[in-house]
N, C-alpha and C positions, 0 to 999 in steps of 0.2 A: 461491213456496210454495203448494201445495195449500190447497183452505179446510177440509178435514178439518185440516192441519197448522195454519191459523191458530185455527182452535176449538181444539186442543188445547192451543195454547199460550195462548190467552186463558182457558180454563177454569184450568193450571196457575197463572197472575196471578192471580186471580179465590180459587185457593183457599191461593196464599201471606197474598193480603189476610186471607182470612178468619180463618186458621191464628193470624197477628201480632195480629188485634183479639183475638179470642178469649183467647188467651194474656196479653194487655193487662188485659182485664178480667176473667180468673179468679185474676192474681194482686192486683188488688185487692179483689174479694167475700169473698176466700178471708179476711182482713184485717178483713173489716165494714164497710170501705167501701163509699162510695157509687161508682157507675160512671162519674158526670157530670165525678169528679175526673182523669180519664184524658184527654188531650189526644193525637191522632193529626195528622201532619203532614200527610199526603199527602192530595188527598182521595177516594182511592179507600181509603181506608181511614175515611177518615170517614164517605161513605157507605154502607159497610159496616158499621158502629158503628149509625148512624140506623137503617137497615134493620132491625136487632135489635129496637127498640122496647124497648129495657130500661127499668125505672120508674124505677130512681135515675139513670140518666141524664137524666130531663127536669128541667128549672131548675126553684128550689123558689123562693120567697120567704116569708119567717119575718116575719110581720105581729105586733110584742110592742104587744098593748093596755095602756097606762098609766094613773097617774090624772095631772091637769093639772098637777102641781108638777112630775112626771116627764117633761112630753110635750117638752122640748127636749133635756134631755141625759140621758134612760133614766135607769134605776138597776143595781144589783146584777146584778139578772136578765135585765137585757135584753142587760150586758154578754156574762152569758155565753150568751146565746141566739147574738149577733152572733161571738164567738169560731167555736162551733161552727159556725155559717153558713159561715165565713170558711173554717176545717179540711177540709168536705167541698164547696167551693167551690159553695155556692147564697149567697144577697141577703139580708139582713136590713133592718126598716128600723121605726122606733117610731109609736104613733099613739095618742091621747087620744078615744076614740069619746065618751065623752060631751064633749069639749071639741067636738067634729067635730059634734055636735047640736045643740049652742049655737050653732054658726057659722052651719050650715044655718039655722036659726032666723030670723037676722039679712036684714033685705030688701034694704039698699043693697048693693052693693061698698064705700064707702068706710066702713061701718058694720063690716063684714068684717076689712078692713085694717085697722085701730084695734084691733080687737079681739085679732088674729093680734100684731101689733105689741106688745101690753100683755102678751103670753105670751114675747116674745120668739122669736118666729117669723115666717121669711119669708112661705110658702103655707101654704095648711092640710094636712092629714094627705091628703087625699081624695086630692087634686092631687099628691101627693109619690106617692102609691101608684098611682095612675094611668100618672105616669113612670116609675117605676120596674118596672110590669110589663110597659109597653110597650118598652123598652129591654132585660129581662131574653127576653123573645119574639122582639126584633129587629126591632121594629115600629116603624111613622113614620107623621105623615098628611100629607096635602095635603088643598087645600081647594077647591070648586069654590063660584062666585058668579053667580048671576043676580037677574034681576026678583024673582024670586016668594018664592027659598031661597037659604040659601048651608049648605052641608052641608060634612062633614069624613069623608072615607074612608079606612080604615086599610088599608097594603099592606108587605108586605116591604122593609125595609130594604135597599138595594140595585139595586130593581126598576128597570126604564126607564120612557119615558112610554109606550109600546103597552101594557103588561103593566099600568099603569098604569089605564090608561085603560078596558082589559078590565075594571076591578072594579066600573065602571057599569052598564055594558053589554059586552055578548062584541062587538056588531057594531062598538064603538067600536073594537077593537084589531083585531079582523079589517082595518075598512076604515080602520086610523090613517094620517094624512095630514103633521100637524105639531100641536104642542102651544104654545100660547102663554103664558107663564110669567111671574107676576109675582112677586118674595121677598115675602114676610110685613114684613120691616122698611120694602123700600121703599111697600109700602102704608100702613103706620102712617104712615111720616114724610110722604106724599104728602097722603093720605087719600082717594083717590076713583081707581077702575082709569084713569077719564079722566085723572087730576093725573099718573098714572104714567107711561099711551102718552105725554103730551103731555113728559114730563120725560124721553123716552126712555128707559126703565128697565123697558118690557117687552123678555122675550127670545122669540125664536121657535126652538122645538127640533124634531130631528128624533128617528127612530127610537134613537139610540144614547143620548138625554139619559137621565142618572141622576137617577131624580129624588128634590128634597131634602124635606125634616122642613119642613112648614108651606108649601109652596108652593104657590100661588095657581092652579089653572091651569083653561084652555078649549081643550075638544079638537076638532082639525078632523080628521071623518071622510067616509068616502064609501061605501058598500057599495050 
């Protein structure tokens, strides 16, 4: 086939996609719906949906402020805030700001948890919204540990450890080598990156590793 003939027929693909999203979401606008409710299988059709940049298409999260009596199981109102959340497929989730001020307040962690605990609550509001927008984004972190800092950087759900690695530094994914990987759990339960190599429980990844929500890692590069 000619490459005039394959342009033509890649532009023909290119404009059934566009034809099918399009069609997708003017017969839900036309409705008053939001866009975001529209789910495309294929993803050349989904990248053509993002491309558009519609506004109701981007994830919403519906933050209903309470007072303390409310802050575990809502009331009236938040029910139906979350109803509607629910309808045009965005997150809803409740939160007690001035209970959330009180907590702040407090200096210990275990002064914190007594306090969460006498509300009837697992974490605090803060914490819940934090996960909940990072999840609604498609976001995870891992966490890097040395001498001086140990920092937590947020990357795409999905991401490997080069792409990874790039969001310290570009030369680190340029010249990535291998990544060495400790889980979150097994550090708690170990307690010291030495407890861990020494219990076998570090992994050493290469370019294809996916990397997970909370994982501990030290990137070996070379440029």
């Amino acid at each position: 086939m000619a490459k005039t003939e394959k342009a033509a027929a890649a532009g023909n693909k290119d404009a059934k996609v566009e034809v099918t999203v399009l069609h997708a979401y003017k017969e839900v606008l036309e409705q008053g719906k939001n866009a975001r409710i529209v789910e495309f299988e294929s993803k050349d059709e989904q990248d053509c949906a993002r491309n558009l940049f519609l506004l109701t298409s981007k994830p919403v999260l519906y933050v209903c402020n309470v007072g303390e009596a409310d802050a575990k199981s809502g009331n009236d109102f938040t029910k139906k805030v979350e109803a509607l959340a629910k309808e045009e497929g965005a997150e809803a989730m409740i939160i007690a700001a001035k209970t959330e001020e009180d907590i702040a307040e407090l200096e210990s962690y275990e002064d914190k948890q007594m306090f969460l605990e006498e509300l009837g609550l697992e974490e605090s509001g803060v914490n819940r919204l934090i996960k909940k927008a990072y999840a609604l984004l498609n976001l995870e972190t891992f966490i890097t540990a040395g001498e001086m800092e140990v920092k937590a950087w947020t990357y795409k759900k999905g991401w490997k450890a080069p792409q990874c690695a790039g969001v310290i530094h570009t030369d680190f994914e340029k010249g990535f080598i291998r990544a060495e990987v400790i889980k979150y759990d097994d550090y708690i339960q170990y307690g010291s990156e030495a407890a861990v190599r020494e219990a076998g429980k570090m992994g050493v990844e290469g370019k294809d590793y996916v990397v997970q929500d909370g994982d501990i890692m030290h990137f070996r590069f070379n440029v």
